[in-house]
C-alpha positions as YAML, in Angstrom:
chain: A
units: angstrom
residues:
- id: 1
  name: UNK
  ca: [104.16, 124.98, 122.46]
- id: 2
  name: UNK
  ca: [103.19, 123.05, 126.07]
- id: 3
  name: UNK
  ca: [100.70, 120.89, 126.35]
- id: 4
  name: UNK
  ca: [98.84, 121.27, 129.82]
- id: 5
  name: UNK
  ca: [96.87, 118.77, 131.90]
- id: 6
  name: UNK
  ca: [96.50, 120.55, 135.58]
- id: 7
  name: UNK
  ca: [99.47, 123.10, 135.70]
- id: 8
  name: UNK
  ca: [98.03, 125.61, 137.29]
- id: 9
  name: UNK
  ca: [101.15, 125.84, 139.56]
- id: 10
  name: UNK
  ca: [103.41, 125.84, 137.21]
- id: 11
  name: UNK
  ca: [102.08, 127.34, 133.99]
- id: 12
  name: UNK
  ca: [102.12, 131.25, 135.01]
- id: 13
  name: UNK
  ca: [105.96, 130.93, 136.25]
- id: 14
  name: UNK
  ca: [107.30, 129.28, 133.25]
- id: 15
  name: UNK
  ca: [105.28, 131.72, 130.69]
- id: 16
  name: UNK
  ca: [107.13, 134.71, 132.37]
- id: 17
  name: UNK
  ca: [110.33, 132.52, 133.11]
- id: 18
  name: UNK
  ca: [110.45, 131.88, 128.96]
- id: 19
  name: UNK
  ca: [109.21, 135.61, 128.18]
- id: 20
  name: UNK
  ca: [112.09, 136.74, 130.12]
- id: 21
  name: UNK
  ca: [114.74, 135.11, 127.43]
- id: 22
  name: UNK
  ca: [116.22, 137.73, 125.17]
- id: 23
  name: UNK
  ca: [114.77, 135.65, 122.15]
- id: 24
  name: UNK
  ca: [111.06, 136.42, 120.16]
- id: 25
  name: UNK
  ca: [108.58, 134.12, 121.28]
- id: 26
  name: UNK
  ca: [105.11, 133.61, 120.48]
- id: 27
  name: UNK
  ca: [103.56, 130.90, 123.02]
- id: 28
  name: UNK
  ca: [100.65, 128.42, 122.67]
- id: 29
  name: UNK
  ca: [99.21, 126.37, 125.35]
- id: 30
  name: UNK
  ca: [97.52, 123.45, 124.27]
- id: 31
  name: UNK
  ca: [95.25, 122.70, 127.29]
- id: 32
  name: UNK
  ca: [92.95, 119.25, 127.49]
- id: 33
  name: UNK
  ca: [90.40, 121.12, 129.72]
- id: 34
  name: UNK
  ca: [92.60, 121.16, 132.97]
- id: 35
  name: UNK
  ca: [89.90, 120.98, 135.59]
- id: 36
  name: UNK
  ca: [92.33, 122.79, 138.68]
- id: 37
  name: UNK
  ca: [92.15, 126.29, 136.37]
- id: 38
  name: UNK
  ca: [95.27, 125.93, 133.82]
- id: 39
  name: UNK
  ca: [93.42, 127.74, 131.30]
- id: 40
  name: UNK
  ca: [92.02, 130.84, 133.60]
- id: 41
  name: UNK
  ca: [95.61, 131.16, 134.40]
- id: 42
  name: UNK
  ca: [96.45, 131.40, 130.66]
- id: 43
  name: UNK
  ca: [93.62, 134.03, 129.56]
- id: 44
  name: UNK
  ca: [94.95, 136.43, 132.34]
- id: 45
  name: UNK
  ca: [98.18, 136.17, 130.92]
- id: 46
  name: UNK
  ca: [96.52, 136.24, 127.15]
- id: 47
  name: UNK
  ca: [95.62, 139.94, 128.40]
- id: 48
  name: UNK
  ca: [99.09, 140.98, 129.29]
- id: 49
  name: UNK
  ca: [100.47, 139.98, 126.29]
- id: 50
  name: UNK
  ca: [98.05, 140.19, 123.36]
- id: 51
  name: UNK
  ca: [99.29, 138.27, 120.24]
- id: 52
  name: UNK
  ca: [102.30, 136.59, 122.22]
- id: 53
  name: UNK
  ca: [100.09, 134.24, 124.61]
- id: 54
  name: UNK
  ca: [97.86, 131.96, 122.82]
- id: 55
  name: UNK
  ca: [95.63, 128.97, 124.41]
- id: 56
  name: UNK
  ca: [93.79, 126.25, 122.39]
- id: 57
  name: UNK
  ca: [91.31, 124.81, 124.42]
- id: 58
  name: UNK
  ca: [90.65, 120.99, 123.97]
- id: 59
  name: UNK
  ca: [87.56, 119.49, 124.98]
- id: 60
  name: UNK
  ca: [89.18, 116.87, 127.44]
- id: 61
  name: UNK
  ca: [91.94, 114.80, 128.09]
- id: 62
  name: UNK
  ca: [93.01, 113.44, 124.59]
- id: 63
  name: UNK
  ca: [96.26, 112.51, 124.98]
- id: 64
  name: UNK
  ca: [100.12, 114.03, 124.31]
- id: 65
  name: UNK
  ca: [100.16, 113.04, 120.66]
- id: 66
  name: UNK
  ca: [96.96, 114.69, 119.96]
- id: 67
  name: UNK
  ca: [98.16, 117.51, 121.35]
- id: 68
  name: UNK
  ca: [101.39, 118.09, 120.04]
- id: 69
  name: UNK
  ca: [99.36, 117.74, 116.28]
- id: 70
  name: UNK
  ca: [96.65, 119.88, 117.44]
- id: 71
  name: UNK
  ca: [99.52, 122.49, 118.20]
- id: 72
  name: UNK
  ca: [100.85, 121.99, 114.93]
- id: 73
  name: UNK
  ca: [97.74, 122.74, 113.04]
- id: 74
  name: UNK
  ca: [97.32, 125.34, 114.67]
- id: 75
  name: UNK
  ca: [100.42, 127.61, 114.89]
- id: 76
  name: UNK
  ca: [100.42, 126.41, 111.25]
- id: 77
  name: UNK
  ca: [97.34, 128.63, 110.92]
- id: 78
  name: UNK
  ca: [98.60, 131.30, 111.93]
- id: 79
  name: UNK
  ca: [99.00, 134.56, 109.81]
- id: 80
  name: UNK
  ca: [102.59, 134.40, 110.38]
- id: 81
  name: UNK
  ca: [103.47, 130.74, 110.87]
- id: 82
  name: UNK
  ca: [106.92, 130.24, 113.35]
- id: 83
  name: UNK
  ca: [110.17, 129.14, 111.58]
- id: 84
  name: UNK
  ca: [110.51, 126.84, 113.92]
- id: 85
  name: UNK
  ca: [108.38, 125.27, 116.68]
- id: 86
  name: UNK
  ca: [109.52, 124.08, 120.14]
- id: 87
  name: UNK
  ca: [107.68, 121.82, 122.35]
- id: 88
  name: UNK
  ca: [108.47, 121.16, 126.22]
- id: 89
  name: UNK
  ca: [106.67, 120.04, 129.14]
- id: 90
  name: UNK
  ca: [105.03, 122.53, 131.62]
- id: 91
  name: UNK
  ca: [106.15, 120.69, 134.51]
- id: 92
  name: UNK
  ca: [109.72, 122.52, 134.60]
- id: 93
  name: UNK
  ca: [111.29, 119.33, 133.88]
- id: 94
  name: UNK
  ca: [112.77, 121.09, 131.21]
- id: 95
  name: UNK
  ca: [114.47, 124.38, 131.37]
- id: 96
  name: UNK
  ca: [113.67, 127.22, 129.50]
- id: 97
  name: UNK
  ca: [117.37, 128.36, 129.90]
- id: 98
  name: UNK
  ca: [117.76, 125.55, 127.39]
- id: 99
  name: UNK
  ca: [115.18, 127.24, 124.41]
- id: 100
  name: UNK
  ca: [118.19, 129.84, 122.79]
- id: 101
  name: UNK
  ca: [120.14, 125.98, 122.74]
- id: 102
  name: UNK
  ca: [118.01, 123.92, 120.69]
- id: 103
  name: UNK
  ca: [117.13, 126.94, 118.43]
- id: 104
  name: UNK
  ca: [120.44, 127.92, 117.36]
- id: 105
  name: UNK
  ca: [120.95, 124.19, 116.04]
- id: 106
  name: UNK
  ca: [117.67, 124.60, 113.72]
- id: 107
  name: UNK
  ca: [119.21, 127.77, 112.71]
- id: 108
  name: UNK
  ca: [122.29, 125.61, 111.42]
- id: 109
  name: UNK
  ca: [120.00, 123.33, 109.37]
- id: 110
  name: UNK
  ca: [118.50, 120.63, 111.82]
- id: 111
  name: UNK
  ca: [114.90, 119.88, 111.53]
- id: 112
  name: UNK
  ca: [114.52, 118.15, 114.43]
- id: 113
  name: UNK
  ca: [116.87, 119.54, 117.81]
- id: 114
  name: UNK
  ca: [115.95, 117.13, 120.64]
- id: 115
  name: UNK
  ca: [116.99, 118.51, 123.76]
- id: 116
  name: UNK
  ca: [118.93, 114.66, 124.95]
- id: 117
  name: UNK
  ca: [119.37, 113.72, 129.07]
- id: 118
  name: UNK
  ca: [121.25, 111.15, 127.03]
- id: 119
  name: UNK
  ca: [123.61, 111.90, 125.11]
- id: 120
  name: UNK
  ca: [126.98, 113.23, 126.31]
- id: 121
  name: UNK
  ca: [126.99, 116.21, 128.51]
- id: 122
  name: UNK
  ca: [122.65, 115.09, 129.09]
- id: 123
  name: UNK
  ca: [122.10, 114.61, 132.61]
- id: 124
  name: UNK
  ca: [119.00, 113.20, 134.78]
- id: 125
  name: UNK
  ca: [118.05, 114.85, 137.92]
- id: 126
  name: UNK
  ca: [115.41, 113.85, 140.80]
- id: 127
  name: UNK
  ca: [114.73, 110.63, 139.22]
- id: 128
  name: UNK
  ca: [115.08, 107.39, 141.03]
- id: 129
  name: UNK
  ca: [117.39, 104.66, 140.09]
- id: 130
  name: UNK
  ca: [114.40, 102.54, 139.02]
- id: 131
  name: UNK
  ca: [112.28, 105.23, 137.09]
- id: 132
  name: UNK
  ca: [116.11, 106.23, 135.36]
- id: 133
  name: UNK
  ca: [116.33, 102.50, 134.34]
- id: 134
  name: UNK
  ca: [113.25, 101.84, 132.97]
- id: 135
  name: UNK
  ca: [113.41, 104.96, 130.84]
- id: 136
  name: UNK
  ca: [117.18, 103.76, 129.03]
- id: 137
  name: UNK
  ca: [115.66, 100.68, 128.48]
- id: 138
  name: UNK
  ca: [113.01, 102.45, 126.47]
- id: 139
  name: UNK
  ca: [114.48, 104.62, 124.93]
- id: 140
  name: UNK
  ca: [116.76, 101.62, 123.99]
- id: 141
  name: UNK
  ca: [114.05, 100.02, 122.45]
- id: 142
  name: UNK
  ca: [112.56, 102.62, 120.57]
- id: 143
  name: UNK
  ca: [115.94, 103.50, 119.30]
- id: 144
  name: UNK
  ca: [116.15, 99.98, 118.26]
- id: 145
  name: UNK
  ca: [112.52, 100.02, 117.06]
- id: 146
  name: UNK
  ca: [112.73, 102.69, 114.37]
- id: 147
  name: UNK
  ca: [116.20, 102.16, 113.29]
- id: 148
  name: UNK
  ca: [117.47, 105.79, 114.15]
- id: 149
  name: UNK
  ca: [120.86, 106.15, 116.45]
- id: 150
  name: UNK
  ca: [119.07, 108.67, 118.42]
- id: 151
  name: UNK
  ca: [120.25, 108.49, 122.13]
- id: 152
  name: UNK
  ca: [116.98, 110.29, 123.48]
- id: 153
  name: UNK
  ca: [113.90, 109.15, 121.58]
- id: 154
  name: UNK
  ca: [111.12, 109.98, 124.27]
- id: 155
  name: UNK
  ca: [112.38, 113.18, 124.89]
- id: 156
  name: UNK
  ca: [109.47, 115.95, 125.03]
- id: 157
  name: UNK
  ca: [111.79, 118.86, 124.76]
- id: 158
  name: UNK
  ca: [112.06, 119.40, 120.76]
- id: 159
  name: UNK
  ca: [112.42, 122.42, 118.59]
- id: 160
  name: UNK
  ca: [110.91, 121.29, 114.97]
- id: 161
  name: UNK
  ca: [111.78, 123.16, 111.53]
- id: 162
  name: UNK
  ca: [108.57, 124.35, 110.31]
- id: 163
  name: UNK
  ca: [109.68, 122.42, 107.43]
- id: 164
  name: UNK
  ca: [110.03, 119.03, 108.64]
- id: 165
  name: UNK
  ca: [106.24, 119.76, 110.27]
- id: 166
  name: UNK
  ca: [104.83, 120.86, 107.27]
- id: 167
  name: UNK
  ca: [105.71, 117.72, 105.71]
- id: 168
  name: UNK
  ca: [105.54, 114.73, 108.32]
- id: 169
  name: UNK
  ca: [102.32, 116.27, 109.88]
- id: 170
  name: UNK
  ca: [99.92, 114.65, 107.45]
- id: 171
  name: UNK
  ca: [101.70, 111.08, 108.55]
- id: 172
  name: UNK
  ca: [101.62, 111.56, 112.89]
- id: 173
  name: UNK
  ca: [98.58, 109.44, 114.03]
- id: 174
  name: UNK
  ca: [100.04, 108.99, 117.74]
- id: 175
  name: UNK
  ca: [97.67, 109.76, 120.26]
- id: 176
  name: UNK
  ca: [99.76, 109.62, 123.39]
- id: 177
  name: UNK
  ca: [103.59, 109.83, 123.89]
- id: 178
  name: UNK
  ca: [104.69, 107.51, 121.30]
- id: 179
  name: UNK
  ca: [103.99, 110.95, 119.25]
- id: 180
  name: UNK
  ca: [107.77, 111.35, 120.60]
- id: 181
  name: UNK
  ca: [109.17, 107.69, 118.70]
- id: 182
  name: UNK
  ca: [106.89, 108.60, 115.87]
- id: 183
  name: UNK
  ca: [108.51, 112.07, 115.03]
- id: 184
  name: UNK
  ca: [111.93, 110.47, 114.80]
- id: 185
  name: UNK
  ca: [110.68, 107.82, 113.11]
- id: 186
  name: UNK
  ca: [109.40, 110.11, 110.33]
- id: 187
  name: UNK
  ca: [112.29, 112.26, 110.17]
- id: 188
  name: UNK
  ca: [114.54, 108.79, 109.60]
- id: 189
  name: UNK
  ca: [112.26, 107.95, 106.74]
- id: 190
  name: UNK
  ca: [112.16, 111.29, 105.05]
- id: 191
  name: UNK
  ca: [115.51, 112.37, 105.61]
- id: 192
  name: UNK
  ca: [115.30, 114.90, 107.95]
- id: 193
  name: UNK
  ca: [118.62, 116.35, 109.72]
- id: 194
  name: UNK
  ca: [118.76, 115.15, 113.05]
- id: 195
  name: UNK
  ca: [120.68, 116.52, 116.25]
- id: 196
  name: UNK
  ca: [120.65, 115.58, 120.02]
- id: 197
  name: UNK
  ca: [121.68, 118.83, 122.29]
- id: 198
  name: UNK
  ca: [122.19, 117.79, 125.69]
- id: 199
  name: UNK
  ca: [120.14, 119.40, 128.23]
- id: 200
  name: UNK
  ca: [119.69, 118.76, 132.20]
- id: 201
  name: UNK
  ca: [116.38, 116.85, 133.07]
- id: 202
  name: UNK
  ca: [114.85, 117.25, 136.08]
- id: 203
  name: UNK
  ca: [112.12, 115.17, 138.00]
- id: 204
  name: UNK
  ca: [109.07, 117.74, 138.38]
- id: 205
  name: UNK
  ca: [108.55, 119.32, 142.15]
- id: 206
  name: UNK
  ca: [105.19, 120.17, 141.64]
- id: 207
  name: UNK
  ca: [101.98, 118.85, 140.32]
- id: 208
  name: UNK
  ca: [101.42, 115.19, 139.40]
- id: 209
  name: UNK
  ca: [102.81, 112.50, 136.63]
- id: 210
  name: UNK
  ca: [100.45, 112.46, 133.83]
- id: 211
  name: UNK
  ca: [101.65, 109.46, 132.26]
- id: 212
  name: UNK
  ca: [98.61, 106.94, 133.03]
- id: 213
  name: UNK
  ca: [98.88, 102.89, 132.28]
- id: 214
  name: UNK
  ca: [96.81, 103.16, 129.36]
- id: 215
  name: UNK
  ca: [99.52, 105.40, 127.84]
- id: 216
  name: UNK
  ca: [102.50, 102.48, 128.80]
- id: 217
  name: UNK
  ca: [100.07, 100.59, 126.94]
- id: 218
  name: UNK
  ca: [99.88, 103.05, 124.03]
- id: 219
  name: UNK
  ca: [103.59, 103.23, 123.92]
- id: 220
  name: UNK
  ca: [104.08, 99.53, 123.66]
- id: 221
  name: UNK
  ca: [101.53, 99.00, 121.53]
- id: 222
  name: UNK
  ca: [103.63, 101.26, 118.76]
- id: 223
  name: UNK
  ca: [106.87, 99.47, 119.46]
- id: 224
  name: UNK
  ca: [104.96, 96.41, 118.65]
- id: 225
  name: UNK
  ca: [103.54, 97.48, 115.48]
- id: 226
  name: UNK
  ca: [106.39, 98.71, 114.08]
- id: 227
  name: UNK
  ca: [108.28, 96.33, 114.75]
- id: 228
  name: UNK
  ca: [105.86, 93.79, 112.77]
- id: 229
  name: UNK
  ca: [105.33, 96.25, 110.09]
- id: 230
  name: UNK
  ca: [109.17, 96.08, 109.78]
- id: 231
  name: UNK
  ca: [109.44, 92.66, 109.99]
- id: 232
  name: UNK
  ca: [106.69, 92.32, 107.30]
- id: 233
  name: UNK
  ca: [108.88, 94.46, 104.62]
- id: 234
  name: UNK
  ca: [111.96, 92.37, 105.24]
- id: 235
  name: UNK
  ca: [110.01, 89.19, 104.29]
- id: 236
  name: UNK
  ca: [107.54, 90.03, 101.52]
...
């Protein structure tokens, strides 16, 4: 599953890059109405693959949380629903090298594989010191927030038992990137097996950020309200 906002240069390399692993893949590109051609890019592929390539086309930009549900629902629809879903960013900040990895720990019983720049063997490339920073500190935070030992909350590189998704997906109202605090959240609460594989991160060489100040805003906003909601339960 990627979720696209203008990567057109990216999107056509990484299809073939993951088609190329020796593992069965279906792949669906949730796209928010890219306006530099993301989706033209995707139909052309659609026809070279028939059944394998799918694109949900979203009426605008609606956020990463939307997205990710959207994505859900959807491969959920599906005459033959996947086993197990994997999400990444189409920016080639995460490799798809790295897929056979977080699968083969679902296949062992995890319902949620995070692929981790944090935890030990994780690394961070192409980052600067300040951007590096600011992300420990929040994923500090969230860690902190939702009570979960997780090293790499905000990762966007997860692989997701269709299991766990079948049964937290009614409860995800995120509409931006806390989606990614939110699903570990939910697995804490429901008991969900856990498990941080550490992967290589790397700082994207093409394209543009996506991450806009209304989404800090939306991220903050989440660590605020759950931390009230769970100061609320301690008191009443």
């Amino acid at each position: 599953m990627l979720p696209t906002y203008n990567e057109a240069e990216n999107i056509e390399s990484l299809v073939r890059e993951i088609q190329s692993l020796d593992v069965d893949l279906t792949i669906a590109v949730i796209d928010d109405s890219s306006p530099d051609g993301t989706a033209d890019i995707v139909r052309r592929l659609q026809k070279k693959r028939p059944g394998k390539v799918h694109l949900v086309s979203r009426s605008e930009k609606l956020g990463l949380g939307t997205a990710i549900t959207d994505g859900f629902r959807y491969l959920l629809s599906l005459k033959k629903p996947p086993r197990y879903i994997i999400a990444m960013d189409a920016d080639y900040s995460h490799s798809p090298r790295d897929i056979p990895r977080l699968l083969e720990a679902a296949r062992r019983g995890y319902d949620l594989v995070i692929g981790s720049r944090y935890s030990n063997g994780g690394k961070v490339m192409g980052s600067s010191l300040k951007r590096r920073l600011i992300s420990r500190f929040a994923n500090l935070i969230a860690a902190v927030t939702v009570g979960s030992r997780t090293h790499d909350c905000t990762s966007g590189f997860r692989c997701y038992s269709k299991h766990y998704v079948e049964n937290v997906l009614p409860n995800l109202h995120s509409q931006t990137y806390e989606i990614q605090i939110e699903t570990v959240k939910q697995a804490r609460m429901n008991g969900f097996m856990v498990k941080e594989v550490p992967v290589t991160f790397v700082d994207r060489k093409k394209g543009k950020s996506k991450l806009s100040a209304a989404e800090i805003q939306g991220f903050l906003a989440y660590i605020l309200k759950t931390v009230l909601s769970r100061f609320i339960s301690l008191i009443t």
